[in-house]
KOLDO-624659 format. One record per residue (C-alpha): residue in three letters; x, y, z. Coordinates in pm, whole numbers, plus 32768, in hexadecimal, padded with zeros to 4 digits. Layout:
KOLDO-624659
{fitor ALA {X Y Z}}
...
end
This chain:
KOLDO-624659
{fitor UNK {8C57 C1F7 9D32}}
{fitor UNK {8C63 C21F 9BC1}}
{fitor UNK {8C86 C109 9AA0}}
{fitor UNK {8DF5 C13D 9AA2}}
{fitor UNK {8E3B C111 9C31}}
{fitor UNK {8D7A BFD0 9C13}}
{fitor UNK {8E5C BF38 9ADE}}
{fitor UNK {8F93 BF75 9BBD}}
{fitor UNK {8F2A BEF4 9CD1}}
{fitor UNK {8ED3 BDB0 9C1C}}
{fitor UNK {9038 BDC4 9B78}}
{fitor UNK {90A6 BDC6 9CF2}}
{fitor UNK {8FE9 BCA8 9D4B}}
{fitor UNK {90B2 BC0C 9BFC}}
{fitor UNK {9203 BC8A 9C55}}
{fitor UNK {926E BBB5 9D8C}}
{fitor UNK {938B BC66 9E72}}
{fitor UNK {94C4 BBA9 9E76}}
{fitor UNK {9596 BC16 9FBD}}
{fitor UNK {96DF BB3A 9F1F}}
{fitor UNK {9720 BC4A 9E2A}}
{fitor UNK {9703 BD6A 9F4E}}
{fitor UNK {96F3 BE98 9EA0}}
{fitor UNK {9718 BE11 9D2F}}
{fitor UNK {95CC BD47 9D5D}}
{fitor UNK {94E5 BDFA 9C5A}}
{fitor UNK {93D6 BD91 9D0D}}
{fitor UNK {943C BE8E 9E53}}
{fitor UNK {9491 BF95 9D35}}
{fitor UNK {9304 BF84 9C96}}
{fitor UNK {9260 BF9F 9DDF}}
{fitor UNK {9333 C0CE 9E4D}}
{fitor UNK {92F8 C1AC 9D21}}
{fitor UNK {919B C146 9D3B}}
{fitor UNK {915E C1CC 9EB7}}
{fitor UNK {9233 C2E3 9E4A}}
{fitor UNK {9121 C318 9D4C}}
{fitor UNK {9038 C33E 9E46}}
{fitor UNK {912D C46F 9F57}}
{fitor UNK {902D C5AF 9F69}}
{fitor UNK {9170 C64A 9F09}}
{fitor UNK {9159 C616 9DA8}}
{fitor UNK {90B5 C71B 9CE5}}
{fitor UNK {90EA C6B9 9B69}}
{fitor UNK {8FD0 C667 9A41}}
{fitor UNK {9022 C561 9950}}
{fitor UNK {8F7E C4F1 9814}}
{fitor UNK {8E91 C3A0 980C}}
{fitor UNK {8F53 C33E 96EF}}
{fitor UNK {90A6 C33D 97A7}}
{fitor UNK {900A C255 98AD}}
{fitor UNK {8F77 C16D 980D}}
{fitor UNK {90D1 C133 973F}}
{fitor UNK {91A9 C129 988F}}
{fitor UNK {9077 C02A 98ED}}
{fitor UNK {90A1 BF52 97C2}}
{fitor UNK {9202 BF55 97DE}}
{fitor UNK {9200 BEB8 9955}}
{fitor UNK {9102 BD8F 98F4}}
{fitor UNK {91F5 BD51 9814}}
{fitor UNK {92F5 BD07 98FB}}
{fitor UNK {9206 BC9D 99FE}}
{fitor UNK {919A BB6A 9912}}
{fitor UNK {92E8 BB07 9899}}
{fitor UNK {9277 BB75 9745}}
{fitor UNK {93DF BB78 969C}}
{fitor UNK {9442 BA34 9737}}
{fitor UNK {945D B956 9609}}
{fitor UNK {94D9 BA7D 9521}}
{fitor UNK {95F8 BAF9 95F8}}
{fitor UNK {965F B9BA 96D9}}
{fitor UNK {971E BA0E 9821}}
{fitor UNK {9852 B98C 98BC}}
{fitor UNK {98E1 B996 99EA}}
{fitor UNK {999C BB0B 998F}}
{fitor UNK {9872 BB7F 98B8}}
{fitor UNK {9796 BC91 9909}}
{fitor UNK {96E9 BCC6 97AD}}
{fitor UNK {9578 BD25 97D4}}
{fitor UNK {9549 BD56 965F}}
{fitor UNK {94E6 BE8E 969C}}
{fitor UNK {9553 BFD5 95C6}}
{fitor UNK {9620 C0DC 96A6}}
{fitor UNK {9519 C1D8 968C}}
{fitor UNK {9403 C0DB 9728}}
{fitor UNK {94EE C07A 982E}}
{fitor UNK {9528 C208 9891}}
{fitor UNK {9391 C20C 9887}}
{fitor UNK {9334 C0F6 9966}}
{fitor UNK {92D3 C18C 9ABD}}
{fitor UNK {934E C2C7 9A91}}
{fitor UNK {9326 C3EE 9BA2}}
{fitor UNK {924E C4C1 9A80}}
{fitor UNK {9149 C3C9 9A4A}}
{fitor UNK {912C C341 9BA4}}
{fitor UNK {9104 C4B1 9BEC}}
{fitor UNK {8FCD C481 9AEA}}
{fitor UNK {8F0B C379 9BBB}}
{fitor UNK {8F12 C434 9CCB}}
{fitor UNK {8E9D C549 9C24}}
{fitor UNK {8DB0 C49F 9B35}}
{fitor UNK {8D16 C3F9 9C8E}}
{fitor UNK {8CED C50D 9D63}}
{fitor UNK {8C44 C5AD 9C46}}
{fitor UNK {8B66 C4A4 9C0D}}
{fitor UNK {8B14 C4A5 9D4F}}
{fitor UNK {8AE0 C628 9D71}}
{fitor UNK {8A06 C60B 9C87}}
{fitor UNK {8903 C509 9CFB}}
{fitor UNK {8941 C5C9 9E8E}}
{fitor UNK {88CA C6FD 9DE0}}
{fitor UNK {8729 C6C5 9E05}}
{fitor UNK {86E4 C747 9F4B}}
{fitor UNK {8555 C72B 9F4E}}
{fitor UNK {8523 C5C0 9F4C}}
{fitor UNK {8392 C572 9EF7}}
{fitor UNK {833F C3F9 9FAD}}
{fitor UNK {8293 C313 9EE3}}
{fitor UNK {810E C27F 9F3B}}
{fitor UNK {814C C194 A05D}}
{fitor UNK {8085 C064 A029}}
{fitor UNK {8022 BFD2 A192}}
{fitor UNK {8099 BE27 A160}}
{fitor UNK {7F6D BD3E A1BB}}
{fitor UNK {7E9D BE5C A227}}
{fitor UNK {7D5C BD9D A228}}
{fitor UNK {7DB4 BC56 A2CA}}
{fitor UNK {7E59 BD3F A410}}
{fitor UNK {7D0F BDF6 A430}}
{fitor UNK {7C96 BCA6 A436}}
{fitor UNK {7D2B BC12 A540}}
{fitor UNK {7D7E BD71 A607}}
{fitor UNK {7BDB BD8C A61D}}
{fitor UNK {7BD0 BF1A A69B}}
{fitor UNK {7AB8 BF50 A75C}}
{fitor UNK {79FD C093 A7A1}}
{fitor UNK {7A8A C163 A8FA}}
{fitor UNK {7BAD C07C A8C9}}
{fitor UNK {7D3B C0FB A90C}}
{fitor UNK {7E2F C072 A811}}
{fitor UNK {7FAD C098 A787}}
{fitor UNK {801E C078 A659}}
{fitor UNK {818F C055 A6D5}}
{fitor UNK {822B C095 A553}}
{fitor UNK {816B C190 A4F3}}
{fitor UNK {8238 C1C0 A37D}}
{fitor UNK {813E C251 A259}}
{fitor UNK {8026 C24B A34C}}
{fitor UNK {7F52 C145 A282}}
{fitor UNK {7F09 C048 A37B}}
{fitor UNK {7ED7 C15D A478}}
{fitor UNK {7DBE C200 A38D}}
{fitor UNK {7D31 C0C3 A361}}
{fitor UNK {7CF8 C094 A4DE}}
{fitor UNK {7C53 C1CB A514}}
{fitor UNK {7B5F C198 A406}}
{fitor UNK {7AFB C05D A47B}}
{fitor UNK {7A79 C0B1 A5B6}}
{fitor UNK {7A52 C1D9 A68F}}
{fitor UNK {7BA5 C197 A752}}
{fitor UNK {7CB2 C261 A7DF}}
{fitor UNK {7DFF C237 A746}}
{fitor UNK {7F88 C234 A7CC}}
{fitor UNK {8064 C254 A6AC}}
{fitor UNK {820A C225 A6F4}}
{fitor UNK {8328 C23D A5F9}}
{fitor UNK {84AC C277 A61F}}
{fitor UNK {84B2 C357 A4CB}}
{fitor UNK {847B C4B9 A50E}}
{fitor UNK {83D3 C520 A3BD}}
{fitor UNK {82DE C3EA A3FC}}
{fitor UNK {8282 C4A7 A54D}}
{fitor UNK {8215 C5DD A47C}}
{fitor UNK {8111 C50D A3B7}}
{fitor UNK {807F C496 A4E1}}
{fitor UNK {805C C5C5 A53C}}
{fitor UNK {7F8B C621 A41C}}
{fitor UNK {7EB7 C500 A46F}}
{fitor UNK {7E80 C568 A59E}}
{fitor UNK {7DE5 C692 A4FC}}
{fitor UNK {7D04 C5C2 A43E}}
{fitor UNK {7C79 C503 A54F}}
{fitor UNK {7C79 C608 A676}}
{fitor UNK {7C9C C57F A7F9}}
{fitor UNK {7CBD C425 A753}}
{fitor UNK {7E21 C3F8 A6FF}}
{fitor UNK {7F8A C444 A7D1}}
{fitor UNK {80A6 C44C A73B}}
{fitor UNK {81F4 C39A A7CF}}
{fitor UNK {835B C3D8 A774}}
{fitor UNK {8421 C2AF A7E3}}
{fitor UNK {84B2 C181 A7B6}}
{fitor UNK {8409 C034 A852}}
{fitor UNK {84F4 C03D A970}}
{fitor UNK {847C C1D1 A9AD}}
{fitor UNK {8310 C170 A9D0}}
{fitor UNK {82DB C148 AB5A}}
{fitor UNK {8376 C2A1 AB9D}}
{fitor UNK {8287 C34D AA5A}}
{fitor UNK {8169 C282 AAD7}}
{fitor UNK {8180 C2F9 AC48}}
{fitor UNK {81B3 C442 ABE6}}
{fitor UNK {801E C413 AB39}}
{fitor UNK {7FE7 C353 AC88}}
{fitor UNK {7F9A C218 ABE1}}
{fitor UNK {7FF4 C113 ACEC}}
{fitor UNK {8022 BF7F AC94}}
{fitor UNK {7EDD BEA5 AC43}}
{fitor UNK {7E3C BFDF AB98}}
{fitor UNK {7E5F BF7A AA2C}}
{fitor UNK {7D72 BED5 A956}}
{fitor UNK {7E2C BE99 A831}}
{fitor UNK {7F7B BEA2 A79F}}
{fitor UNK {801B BE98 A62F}}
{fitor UNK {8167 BE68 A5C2}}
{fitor UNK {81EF BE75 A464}}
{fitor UNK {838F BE4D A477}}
{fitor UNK {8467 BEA5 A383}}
{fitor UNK {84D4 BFD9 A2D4}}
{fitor UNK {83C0 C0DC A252}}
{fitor UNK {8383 C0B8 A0ED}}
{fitor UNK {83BD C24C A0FD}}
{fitor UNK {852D C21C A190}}
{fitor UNK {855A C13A A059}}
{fitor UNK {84F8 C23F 9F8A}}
{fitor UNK {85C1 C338 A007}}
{fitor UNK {8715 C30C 9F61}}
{fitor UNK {87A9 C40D A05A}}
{fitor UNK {8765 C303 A17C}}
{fitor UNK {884C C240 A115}}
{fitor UNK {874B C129 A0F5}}
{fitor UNK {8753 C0A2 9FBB}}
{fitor UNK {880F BFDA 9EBC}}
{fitor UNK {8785 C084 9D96}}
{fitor UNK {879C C205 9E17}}
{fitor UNK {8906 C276 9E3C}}
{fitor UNK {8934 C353 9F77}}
{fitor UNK {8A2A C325 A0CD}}
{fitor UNK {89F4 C1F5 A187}}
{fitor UNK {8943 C28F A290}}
{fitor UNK {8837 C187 A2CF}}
{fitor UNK {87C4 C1FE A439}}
{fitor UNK {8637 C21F A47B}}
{fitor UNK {8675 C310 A54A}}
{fitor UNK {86D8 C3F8 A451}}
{fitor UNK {87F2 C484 A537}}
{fitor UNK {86FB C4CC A651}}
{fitor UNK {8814 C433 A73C}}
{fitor UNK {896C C4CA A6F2}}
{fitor UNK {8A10 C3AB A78E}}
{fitor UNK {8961 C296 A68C}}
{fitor UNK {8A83 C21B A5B0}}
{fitor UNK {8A1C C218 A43B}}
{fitor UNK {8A4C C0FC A364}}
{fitor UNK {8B9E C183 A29A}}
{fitor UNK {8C36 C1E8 A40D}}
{fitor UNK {8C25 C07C A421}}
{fitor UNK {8C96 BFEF A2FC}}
{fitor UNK {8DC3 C0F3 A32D}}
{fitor UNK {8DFB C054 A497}}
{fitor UNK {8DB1 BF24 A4D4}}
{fitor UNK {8EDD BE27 A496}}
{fitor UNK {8EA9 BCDE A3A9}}
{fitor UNK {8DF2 BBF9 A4B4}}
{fitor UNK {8CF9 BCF9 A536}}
{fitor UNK {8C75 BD45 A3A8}}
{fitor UNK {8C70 BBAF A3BC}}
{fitor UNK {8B9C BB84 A4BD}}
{fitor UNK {8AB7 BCAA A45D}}
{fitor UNK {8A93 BC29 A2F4}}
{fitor UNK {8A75 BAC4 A343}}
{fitor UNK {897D BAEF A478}}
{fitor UNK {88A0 BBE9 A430}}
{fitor UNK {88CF BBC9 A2AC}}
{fitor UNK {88E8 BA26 A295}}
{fitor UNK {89EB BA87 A188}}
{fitor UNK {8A69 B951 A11D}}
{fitor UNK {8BD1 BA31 A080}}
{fitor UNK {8BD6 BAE3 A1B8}}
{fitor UNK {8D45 BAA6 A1F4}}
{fitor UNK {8DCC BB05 A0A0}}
{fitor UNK {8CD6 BC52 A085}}
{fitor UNK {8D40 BCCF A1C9}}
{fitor UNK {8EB1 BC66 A18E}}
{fitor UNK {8E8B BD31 A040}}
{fitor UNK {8E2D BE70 A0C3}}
{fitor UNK {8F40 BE67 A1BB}}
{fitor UNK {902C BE64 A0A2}}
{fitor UNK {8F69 BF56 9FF2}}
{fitor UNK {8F80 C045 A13A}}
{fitor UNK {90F5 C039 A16B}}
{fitor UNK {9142 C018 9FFC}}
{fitor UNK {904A C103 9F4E}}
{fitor UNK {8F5C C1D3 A03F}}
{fitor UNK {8E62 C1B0 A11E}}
{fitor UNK {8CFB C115 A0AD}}
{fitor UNK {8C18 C234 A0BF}}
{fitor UNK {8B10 C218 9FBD}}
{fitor UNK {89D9 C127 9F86}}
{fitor UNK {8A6F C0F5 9DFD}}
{fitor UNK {8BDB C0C6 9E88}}
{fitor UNK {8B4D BF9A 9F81}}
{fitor UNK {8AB4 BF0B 9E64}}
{fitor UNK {8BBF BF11 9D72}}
{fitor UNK {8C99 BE67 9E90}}
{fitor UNK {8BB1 BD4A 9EB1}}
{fitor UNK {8B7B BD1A 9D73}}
{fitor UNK {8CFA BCF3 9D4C}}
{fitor UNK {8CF2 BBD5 9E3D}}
{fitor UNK {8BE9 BB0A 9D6A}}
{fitor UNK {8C0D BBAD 9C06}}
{fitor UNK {8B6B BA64 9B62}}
{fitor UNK {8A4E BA28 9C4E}}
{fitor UNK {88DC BA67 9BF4}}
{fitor UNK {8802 BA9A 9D09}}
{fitor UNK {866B BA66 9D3C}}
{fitor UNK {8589 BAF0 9DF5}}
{fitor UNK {8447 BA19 9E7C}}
{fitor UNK {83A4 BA6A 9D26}}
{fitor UNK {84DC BA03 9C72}}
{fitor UNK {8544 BB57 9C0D}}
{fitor UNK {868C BBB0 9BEE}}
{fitor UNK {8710 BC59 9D5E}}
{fitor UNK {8856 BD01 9DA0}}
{fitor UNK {8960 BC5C 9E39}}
{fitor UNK {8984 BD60 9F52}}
{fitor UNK {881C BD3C 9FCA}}
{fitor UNK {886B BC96 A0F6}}
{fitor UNK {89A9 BD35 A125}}
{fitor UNK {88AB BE5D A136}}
{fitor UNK {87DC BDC0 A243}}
{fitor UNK {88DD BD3F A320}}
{fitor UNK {896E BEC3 A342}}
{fitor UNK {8802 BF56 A377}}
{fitor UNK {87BB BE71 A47F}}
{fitor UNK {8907 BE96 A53A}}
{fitor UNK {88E0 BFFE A53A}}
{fitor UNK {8798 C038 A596}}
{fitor UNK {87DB BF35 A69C}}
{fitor UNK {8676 BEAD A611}}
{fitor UNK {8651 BD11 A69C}}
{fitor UNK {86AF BDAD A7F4}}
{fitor UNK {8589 BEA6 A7C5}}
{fitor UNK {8496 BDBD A72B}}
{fitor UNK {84ED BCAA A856}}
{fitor UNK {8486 BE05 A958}}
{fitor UNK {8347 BE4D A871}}
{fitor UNK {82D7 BCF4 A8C7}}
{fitor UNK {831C BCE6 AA43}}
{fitor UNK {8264 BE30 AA53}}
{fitor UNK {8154 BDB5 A997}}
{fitor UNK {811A BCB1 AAAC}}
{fitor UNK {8141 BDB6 ABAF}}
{fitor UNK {8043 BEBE AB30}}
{fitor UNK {7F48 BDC7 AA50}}
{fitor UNK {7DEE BDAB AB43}}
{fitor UNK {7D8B BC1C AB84}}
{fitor UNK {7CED BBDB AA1C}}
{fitor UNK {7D81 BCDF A96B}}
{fitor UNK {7E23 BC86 A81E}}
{fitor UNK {7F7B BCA1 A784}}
{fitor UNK {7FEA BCAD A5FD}}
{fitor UNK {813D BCA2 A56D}}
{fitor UNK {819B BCBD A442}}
{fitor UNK {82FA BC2C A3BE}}
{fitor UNK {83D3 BC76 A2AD}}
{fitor UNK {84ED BB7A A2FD}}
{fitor UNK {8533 BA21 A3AC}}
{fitor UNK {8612 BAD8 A4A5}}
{fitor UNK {84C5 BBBD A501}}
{fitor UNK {83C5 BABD A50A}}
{fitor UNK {84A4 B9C1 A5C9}}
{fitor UNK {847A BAB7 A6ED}}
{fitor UNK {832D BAE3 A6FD}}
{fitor UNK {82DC B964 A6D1}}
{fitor UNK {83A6 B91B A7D9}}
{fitor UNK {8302 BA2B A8CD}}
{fitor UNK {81C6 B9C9 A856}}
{fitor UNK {821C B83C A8C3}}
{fitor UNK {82A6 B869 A9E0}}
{fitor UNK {8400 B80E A969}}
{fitor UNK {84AD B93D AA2B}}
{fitor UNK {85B4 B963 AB4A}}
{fitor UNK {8602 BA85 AC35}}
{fitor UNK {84B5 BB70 AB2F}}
{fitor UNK {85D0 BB1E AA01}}
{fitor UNK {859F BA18 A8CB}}
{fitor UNK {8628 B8F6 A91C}}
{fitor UNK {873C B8D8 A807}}
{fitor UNK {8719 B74B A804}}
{fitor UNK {85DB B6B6 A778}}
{fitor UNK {8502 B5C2 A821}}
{fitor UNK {8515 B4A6 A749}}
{fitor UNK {86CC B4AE A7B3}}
{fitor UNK {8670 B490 A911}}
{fitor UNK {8693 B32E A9F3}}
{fitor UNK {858A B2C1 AAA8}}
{fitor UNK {8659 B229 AB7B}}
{fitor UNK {8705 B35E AC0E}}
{fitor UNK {85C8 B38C ACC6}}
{fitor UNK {852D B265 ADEB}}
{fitor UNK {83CC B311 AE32}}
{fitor UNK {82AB B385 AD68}}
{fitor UNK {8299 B49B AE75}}
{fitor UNK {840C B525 ADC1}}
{fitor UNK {8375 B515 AC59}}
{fitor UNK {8236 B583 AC91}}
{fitor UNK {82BC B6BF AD23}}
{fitor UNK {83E6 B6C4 AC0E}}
{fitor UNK {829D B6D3 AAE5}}
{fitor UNK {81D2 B7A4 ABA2}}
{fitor UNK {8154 B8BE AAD5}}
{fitor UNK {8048 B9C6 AB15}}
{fitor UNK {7FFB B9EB A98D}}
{fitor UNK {7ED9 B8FD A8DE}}
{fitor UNK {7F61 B927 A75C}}
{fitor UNK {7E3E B96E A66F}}
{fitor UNK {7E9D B8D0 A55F}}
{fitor UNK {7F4C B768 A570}}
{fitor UNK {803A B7C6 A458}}
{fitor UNK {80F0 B8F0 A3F0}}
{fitor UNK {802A B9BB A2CC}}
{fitor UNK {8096 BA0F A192}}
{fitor UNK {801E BB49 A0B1}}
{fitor UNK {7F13 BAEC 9F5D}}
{fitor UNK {7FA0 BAAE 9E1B}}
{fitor UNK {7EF8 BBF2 9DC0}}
{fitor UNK {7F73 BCE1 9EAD}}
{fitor UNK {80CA BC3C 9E5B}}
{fitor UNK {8095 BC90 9D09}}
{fitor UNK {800C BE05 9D6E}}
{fitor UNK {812B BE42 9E4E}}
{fitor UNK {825F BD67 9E30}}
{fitor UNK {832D BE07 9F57}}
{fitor UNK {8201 BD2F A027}}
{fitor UNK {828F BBD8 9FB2}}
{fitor UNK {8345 BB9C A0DF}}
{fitor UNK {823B BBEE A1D6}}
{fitor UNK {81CD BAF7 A2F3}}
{fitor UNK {80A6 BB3E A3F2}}
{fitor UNK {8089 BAD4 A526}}
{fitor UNK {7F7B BB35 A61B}}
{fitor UNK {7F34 BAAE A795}}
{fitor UNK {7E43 BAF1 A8A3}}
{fitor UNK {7EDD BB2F A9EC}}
{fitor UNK {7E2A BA40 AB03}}
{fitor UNK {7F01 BA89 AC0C}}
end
């Protein structure tokens, strides 16, 4: 979405519709030329110059600029504005232009097809070794395998065999390479959490058999890198956003639904999964931006929408630097496609299922929403193998007569290793910001 797009869809956000005037509303009139701007019919090239003056023109009228030099009455229609500016404003030629100017644009940046990733940098590598212990002659998984640096790390600790799983194809060919490097010591997995019992029987690996297991949620540093992926805020590329890089044809991308979805689903998605607090107006903006413009379909066009909905607001991240507005927007649709608090609540039942008595468990966290789940697991605050979605602390004891009924209601089969959650250093905060957000957990499993 170019410069241009974004000014006129903040001049639509200005320009309120007035259904008294029917089709003499101007308001109706802006927002059709402007989706007719956007028809893959068009095939004309305009000049910047000639936007940017129809542009100027509508802010104009969109402020009320001329109010006090040309005062209306009830018959008056002046706009103060020349003939030739009123012939300009939205006209087919340079809506024709956007289009053009955008697909361009976005040609353009589509164009790179070799895609280098960038040095992952494993988060709180030290402090899971730590806890994880590997032992010598010892099976373990590293159940998010990503740039393979926690995985590494295991195997040069001790003389241990390693199970490494991950959803994303091209992460499955490094561990393959891995394997290389450390022959009849590592196997590979391609799955998701919820594939694991079926790829581990096909190894025949049975329950009780592990020694060790390591989880680091979130999305790969390399995904984020990738602009193609449809990851990131900062990359332009189609909203794309599955793990799976298309491994299942059936997986709905993220622009499929943001070009589906109806006002209350986006709602819910955004509000749940992204605790966006302008959840409502964002998702009620790019329904109006679907039926009056086009279909979202690029990480720089969802940006430029939510940014429309809060154009004053300043964001921080935990080191108070500034953070786009759309970063949780961008969360909330990355979780809901990749169906990932549904996986992460299976990675933890099969942790208890395939752990041995005494065998350890890490997590790693990247958001409340994760690390709710796994403290709850871990505490014994779970019903029917799921999270339980209410919290201890909003439960009555009085719903319950025995100690018999809570005993068995806390019961838990994890002893957590550390009493509270941990956080990375200053320094490796300060070496590698993307690990702010990071909280460990690790547990031994004791029954």
């Amino acid at each position: 979405m170019t410069t241009q797009y974004k000014k006129f869809t903040r001049l639509i956000a200005k320009w309120p519709l007035d259904t008294n005037k029917g089709d003499r509303d101007l308001g109706k009139f802006i927002r059709h030329k402007v989706k007719e701007a956007f028809d893959p019919s068009a095939k004309q090239n305009l000049d910047t110059e000639l936007c940017n003056r129809q542009y100027n023109s509508l802010n104009r009228l969109a402020d009320n600029h001329y109010k006090n030099k040309y005062k209306r009455t009830i018959t008056s229609t002046a706009t103060g504005l020349s003939v030739e500016e009123c012939n300009l404003i939205l006209s087919n030629e340079v809506l024709t232009y956007l289009k053009e100017e955008n697909k361009a644009l976005f040609t353009r940046q589509m164009s790179k097809q070799h895609i280098e990733y960038k040095d992952h940098s494993p988060v709180m590598l030290n402090e899971a070794i730590q806890y994880l212990n590997p032992q010598d002659n010892e099976l373990y998984i590293d159940m998010t395998f990503g740039g393979g640096g926690h995985a590494r790390k295991i195997l040069e600790t001790a003389n241990c065999r390693l199970i490494t799983l991950d959803r994303d194809p091209t992460v499955y060919d490094k561990a393959q390479k891995l394997a290389k490097e450390y022959p009849g010591r590592v196997t590979p997995l391609l799955g998701k959490f919820s594939e694991l019992p079926q790829l581990l029987k096909s190894k025949n690996i049975s329950q009780t058999s592990i020694d060790g297991i390591l989880f680091d949620f979130g999305c790969s540093s390399m995904q984020m890198d990738n602009g193609a992926r449809g990851f990131s805020i900062s990359k332009n590329g189609y909203l794309d956003m599955r793990m799976d890089a298309g491994r299942d044809p059936n997986q709905i991308t993220a622009r499929e639904v943001l070009a589906t979805a109806n006002e209350q689903e986006l709602y819910k998605i955004f509000k749940i999964y992204g605790e966006e607090k302008k959840a409502a107006k964002i998702a009620q903006t790019i329904i109006q931006a679907r039926y009056m413009i086009k279909n979202i379909e690029t990480t720089q066009e969802l940006v430029d929408v939510v940014n429309s909905c809060c154009p004053d607001e300043i964001r921080l991240d935990k080191l108070q630097r500034p953070q786009s507005n759309a970063t949780k927007v961008f969360q909330a649709l990355r979780i809901f496609v990749n169906n990932e608090l549904n996986e992460i609540n299976y990675g933890m039942v099969l942790a208890k299922y395939y752990l041995k008595i005494n065998s350890r468990l890490v997590t790693i966290c990247f958001h409340s929403l994760e690390d709710r789940i796994v403290k709850r697991h871990i505490a014994g605050n779970i019903l029917n193998e799921v999270a339980n979605p209410v919290p201890l602390k909003y439960l009555s004891p009085t719903l319950v007569q025995d100690q018999d009924t809570i005993d068995n209601f806390l019961d838990t089969p994890w002893n957590p290793l550390n009493k509270h959650v941990q956080i990375p250093s200053e320094e490796e905060v300060d070496r590698n910001p993307r690990s702010r957000s990071a909280r460990l957990r690790a547990a031994i499993k004791i029954k």
